[in-house]
C-alpha positions in Angstrom: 10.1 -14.9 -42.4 12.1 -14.5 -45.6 16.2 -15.5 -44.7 14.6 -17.0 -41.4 15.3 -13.4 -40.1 12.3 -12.1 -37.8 10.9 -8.8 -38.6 12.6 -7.0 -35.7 15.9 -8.3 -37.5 15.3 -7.0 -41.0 13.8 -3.5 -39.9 16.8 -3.0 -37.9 19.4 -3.9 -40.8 17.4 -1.6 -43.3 17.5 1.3 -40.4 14.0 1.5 -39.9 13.8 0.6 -36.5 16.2 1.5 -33.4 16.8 -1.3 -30.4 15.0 -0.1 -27.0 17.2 -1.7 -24.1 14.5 -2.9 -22.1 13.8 -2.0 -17.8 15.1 -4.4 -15.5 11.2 -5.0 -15.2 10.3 -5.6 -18.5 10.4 -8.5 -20.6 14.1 -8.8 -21.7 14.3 -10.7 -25.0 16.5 -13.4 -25.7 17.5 -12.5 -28.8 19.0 -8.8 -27.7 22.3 -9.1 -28.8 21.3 -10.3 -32.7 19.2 -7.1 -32.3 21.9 -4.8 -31.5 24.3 -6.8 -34.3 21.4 -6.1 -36.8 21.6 -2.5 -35.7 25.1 -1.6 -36.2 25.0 -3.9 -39.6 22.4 -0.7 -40.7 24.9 2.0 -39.6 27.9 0.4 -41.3 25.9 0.3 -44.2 24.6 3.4 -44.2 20.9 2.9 -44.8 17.3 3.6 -43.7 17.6 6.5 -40.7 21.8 6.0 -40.9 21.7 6.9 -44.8 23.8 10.0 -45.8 22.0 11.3 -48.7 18.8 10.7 -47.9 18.2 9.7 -44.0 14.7 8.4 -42.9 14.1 10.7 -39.7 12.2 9.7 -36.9 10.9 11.6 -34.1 13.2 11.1 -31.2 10.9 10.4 -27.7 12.1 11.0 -24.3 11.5 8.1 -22.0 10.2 9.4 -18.6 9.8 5.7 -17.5 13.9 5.5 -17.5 15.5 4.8 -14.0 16.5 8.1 -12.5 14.0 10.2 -14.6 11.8 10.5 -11.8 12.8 14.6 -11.2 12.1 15.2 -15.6 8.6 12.7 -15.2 7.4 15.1 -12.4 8.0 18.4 -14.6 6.9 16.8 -17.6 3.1 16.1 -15.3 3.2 19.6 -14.1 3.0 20.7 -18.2 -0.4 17.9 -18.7 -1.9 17.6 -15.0 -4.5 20.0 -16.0 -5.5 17.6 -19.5 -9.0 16.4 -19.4 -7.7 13.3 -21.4 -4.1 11.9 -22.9 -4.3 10.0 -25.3 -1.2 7.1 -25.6 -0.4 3.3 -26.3 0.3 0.5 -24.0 3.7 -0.2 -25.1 4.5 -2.7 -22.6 2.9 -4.0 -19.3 4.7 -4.4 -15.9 2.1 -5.8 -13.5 -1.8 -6.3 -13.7 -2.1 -2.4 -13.0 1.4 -1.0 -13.9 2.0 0.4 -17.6 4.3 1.8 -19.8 2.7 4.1 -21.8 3.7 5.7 -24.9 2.6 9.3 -25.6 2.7 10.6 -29.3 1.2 13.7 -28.7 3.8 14.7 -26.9 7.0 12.3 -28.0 7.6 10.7 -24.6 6.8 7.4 -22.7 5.9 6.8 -19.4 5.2 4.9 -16.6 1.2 4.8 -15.1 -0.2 3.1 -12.5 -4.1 2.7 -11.4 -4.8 4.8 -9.2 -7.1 3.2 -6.1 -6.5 -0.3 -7.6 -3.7 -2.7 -6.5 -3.0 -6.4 -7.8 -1.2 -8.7 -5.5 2.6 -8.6 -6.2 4.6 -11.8 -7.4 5.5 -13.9 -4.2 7.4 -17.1 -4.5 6.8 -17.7 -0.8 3.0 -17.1 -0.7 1.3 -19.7 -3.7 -1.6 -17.5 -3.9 -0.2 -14.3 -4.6 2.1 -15.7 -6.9 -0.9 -17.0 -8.9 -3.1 -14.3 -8.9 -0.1 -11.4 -9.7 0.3 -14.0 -12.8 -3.6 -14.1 -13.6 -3.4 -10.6 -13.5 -0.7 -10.0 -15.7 -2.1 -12.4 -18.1 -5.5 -10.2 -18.4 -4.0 -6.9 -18.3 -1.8 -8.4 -21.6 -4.9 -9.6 -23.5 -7.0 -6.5 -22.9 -4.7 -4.1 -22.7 -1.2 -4.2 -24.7 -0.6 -2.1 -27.6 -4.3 -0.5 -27.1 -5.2 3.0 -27.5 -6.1 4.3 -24.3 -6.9 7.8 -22.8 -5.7 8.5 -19.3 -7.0 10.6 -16.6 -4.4 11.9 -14.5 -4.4 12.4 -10.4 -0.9 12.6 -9.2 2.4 11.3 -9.5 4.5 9.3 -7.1 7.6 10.3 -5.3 9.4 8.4 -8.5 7.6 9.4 -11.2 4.7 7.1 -11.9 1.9 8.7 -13.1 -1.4 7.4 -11.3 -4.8 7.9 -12.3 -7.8 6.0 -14.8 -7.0 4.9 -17.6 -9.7 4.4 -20.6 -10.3 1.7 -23.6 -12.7 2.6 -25.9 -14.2 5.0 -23.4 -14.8 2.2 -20.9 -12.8 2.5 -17.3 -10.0 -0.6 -17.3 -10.5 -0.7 -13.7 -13.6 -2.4 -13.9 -12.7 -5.1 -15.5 -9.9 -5.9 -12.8 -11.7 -5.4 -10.4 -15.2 -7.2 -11.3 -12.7 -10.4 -12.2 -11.4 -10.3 -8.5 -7.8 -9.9 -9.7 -7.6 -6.4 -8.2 -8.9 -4.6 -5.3 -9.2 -1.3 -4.1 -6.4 0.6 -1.8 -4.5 3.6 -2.4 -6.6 6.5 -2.7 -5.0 9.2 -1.7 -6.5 13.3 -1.0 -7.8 14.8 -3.9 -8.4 11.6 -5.9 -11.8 10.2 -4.4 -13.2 10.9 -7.4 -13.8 7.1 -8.1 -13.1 5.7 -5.2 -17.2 4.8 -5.4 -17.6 3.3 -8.6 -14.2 1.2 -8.0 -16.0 0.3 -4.2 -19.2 -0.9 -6.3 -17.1 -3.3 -8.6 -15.4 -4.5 -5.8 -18.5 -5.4 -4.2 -19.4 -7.6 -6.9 -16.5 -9.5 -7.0 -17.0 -9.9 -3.7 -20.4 -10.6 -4.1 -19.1 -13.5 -6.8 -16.5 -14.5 -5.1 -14.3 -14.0 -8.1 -10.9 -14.3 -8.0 -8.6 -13.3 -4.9 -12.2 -13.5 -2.9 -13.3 -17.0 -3.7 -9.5 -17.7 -2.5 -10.0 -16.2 1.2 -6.8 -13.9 0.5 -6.5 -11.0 2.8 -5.2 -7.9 1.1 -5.3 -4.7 1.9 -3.5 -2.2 4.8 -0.5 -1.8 2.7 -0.7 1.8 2.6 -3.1 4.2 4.9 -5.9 6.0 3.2 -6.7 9.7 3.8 -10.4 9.0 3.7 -12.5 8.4 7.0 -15.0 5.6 7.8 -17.6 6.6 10.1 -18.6 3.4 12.3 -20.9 2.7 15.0 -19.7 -0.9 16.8 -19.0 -1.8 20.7 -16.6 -4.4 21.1 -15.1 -6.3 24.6 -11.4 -6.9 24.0 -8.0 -7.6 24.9 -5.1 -5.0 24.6 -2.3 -7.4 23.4 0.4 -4.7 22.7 0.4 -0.8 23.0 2.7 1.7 21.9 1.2 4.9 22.0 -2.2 7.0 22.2 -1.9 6.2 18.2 -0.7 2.3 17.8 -1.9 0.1 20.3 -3.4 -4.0 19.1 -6.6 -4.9 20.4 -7.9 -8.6 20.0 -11.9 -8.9 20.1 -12.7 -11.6 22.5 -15.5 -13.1 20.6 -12.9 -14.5 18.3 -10.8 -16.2 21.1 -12.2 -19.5 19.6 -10.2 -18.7 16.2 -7.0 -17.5 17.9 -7.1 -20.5 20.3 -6.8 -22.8 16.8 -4.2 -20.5 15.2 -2.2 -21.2 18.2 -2.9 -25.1 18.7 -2.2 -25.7 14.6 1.2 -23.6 15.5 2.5 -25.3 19.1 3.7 -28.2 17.0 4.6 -26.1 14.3 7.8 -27.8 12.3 8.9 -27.0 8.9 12.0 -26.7 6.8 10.1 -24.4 3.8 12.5 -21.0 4.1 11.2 -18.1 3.1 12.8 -18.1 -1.0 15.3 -15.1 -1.0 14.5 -12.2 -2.5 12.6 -11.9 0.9 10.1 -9.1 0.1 8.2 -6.7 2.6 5.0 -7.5 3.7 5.6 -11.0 3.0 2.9 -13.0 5.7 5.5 -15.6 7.1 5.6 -17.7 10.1 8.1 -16.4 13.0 10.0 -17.8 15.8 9.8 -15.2 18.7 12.1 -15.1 21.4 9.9 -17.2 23.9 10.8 -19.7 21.2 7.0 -20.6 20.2 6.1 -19.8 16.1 3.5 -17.1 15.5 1.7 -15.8 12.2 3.8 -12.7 11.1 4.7 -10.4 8.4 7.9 -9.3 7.2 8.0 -5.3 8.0 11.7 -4.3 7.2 14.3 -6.5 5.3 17.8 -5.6 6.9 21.3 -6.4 6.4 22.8 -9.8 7.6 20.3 -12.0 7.1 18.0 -9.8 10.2 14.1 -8.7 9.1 11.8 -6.8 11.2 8.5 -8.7 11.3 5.1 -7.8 12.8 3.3 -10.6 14.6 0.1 -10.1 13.3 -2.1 -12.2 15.9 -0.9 -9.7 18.8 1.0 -6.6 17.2 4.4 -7.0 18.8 7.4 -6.8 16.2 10.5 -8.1 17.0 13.9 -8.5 14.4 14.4 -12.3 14.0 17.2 -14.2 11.8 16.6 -15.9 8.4 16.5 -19.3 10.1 13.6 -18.5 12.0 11.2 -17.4 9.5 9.0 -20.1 7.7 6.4 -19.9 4.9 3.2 -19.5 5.9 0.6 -22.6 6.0 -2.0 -21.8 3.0 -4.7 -22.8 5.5 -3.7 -20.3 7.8 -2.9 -17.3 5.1 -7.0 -17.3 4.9 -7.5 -16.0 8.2 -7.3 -12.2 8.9 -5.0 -10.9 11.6 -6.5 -11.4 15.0 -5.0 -8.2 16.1 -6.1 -4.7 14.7 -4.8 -1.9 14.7 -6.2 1.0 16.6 -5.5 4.5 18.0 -7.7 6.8 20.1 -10.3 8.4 18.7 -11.0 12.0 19.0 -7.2 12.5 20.2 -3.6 13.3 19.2 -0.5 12.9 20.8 2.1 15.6 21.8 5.4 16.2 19.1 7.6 13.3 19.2 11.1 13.3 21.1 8.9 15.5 23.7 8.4 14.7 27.5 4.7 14.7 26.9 4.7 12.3 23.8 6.6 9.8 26.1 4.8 9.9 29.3 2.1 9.2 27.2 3.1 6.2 25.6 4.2 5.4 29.0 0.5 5.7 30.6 -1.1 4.2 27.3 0.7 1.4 28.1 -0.2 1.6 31.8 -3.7 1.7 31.3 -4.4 -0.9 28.4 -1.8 -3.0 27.8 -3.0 -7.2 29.0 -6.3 -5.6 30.1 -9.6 -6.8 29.3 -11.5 -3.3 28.1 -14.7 -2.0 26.0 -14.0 -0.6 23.0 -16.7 1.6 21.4 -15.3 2.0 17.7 -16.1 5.5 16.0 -14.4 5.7 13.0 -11.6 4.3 10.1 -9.1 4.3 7.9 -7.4 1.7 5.9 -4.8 0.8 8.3 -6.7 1.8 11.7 -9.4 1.6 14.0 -9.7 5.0 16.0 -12.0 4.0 19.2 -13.3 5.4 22.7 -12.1 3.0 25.4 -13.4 2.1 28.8 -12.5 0.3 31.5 -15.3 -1.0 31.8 -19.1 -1.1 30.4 -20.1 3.0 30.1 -22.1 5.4 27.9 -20.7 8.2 29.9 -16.8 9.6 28.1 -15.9 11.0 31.2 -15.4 7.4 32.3 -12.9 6.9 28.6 -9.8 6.4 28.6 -9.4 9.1 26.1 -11.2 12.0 28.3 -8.5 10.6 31.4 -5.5 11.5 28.8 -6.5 14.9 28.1 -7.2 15.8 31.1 -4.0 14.8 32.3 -2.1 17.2 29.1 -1.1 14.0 27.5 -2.8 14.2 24.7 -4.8 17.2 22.9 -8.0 17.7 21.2 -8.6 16.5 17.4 -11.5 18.4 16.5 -11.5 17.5 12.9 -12.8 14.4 13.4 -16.7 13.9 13.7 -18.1 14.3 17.1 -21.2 15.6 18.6 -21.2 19.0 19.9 -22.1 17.8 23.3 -19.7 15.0 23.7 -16.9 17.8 21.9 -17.9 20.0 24.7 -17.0 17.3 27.2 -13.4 16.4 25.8 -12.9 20.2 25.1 -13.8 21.0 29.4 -11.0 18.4 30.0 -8.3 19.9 27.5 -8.9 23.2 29.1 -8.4 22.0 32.9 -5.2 20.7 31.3 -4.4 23.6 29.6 -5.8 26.2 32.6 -3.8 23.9 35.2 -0.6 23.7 32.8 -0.6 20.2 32.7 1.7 17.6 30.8 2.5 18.6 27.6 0.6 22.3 28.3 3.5 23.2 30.5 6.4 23.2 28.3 4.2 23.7 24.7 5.0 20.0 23.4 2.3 20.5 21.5 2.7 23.4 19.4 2.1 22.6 15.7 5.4 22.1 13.6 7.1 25.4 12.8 4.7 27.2 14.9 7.7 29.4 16.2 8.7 30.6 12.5 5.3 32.8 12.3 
């Protein structure tokens, strides 16, 4: 460059340029304070935009993607929810499917996120994810920065990220992410389904390829619960390993007893010095040392104060808070091998208002009746996060003999007719709410499970 000034420099001594202080997330140049020295040397000398006789004027832009703008970002997408397309510029990108975006239409910037589509987060403590975030990154730069794009707006996040799908050349960027493996799909949430079957089908054949984060056996997913509903068909013996209520209880299937007996062999032994790398981030897969002083597979839940983290054992469902000195990285052999303990809640059923007498004996009797018992569990239908099942004590194709029909019956639980269920196996559950009801019951004897603000109307 002429003087062995860069460009930046030289447009900002001439006043043609202003210095944007970048986000704590962004890339933070080295050179920022020669930038800002450059800057001032244009208003001392009056030139360019600074000039007094004959000023260069630029449109000033408000900059929704600002900390603390989140209350101005939402207002600002109640003016152009209703846009069938927004046109703007990449001006910067802050993870494989996390954008600033700059809007000239309407003189602002903002920050938008894919909606449906994740990329694994930066991880120092887990290889893989670390790796992949970066890959990510890397395409999202090459095929994406400073690009015209048109986005297609869904919603906006409780801080002001815009999500929805954002277009190149009239071509959905998701694709691309997602056929390469370095994305997957998550997230949807009511109201945006729109592509949640076009992103499904270029999941599939990454899948299918095993591109990316498939042909590495990482498990992703669960990180937030989707409001759409599986319907399945599958009858499974297995083991109740923790239970909380009608809602959260762990089931292990016993046909995999072979792969949790080698999780628990490679970990008996289990020594290592590799602490987890502060920052410790949530969801972090980790191995933990639980109180019966054995190691277990587990993921962090909640990061506390003093060095204490709630983690989720995620063989078995239990969560316990441990200390920093008894959480280790995580194996890479072992990161490959999905949680032997899923998540499930009664299907067809919902339990009574929390901090009620009939929410707790229920929990109480949940526990009762599953918990370190060998069961059937006939699954009916999912969600990201959860399995919703009938269970029996034993072998049946009758639901009086469920678990689920013995709860209502006893008021502990009440009817969730939204969910799909045959009219004759709805009539069945319905007889039992009723008794419960008729016979004042559980939580049908002091109304635990009156919808919230019933009382109001």
């Amino acid at each position: 460059m002429p003087n062995d000034k860069n460009l930046s420099q030289l447009l900002l001594e001439n006043g043609l340029a202003v210095v944007n202080i970048p986000r704590a997330d962004e890339e933070f140049t080295q050179h920022l304070k020669t930038l800002k020295d450059a800057e001032e040397l244009a208003k001392t000398k009056k030139v360019g935009q600074y000039s007094s006789k004959n000023p260069i004027k630029f449109d000033k832009y408000n900059d929704y993607s600002a900390p603390k703008m989140g209350a101005k970002a939402k207002q600002f997408f109640e003016f152009v929810k209703d846009e069938s397309r927004v046109a703007g510029v990449v001006e910067a990108v802050l993870s494989g499917s996390l954008f600033k975006i700059r809007l000239d239409k309407q003189n602002c910037f903002i920050l938008f996120s894919l909606a449906g589509v994740r990329t694994l987060s930066a991880d120092k403590n887990i290889p893989q994810y670390e790796h992949f975030a970066k890959e990510a990154i890397k395409y999202s730069k090459e095929n994406a920065f400073q690009r015209d794009v048109d986005l297609d707006f869904s919603s906006i996040s409780p801080k002001g990220v815009f999500q929805g799908a954002l277009f190149i050349h009239k071509k959905n960027y998701a694709q691309g992410l997602l056929e390469s493996g370095l994305a997957y799909v998550e997230g949807f949430g009511r109201g945006e389904q729109r592509y949640l079957a076009e992103y499904k089908g270029y999941e599939k054949t990454a899948q299918n390829n095993k591109a990316g984060i498939w042909g590495a056996g990482i498990p992703v997913g669960t990180s937030s619960r989707s409001s759409a509903f599986k319907t399945v068909n599958e009858t499974k013996t297995v083991i109740c390993s923790e239970a909380y209520e009608p809602e959260e209880f762990y089931l292990q299937y016993t046909e995999n007893q072979k792969t949790l007996d080698s999780i628990t062999k490679s970990l008996a032994d289990f020594k290592s010095d590799s602490k987890l790398e502060p920052p410790v981030k949530k969801g972090t897969p980790c191995v933990a040392r639980f109180s019966d002083g054995k190691w277990y597979r587990a993921k962090i839940e909640k990061v506390g104060s003093n060095n204490k983290f709630g983690v989720i054992f995620t063989d078995y469902g239990n969560v316990e808070d441990v200390s920093y000195d008894d959480i280790r990285k995580l194996p890479s052999n072992l990161l490959a091998i999905e949680p032997q303990a899923k998540k499930c809640a009664l299907a067809y059923v919902a339990a009574a208002n929390k901090d009620t007498n009939a929410y707790d004996d229920s929990c109480d009797r949940v526990r009762d009746l599953l918990f370190d018992k060998k069961l059937v569990a006939q699954f009916c239908y999912e969600d990201s996060t959860t399995r919703y099942c009938l269970i029996y004590e034993k072998q049946s194709s009758n639901i009086k003999d469920s678990i689920n029909y013995k709860l209502l019956k006893e008021g502990l639980v009440r009817l969730d007719e939204t969910m799909p269920l045959g009219h004759e196996q709805l009539a069945i559950l319905r007889e039992a709410e009723d008794e419960a009801k008729n016979g004042k019951k559980g939580g049908w004897k002091t109304n635990d499970f009156a919808e919230p603000d019933e009382d109001e109307y």
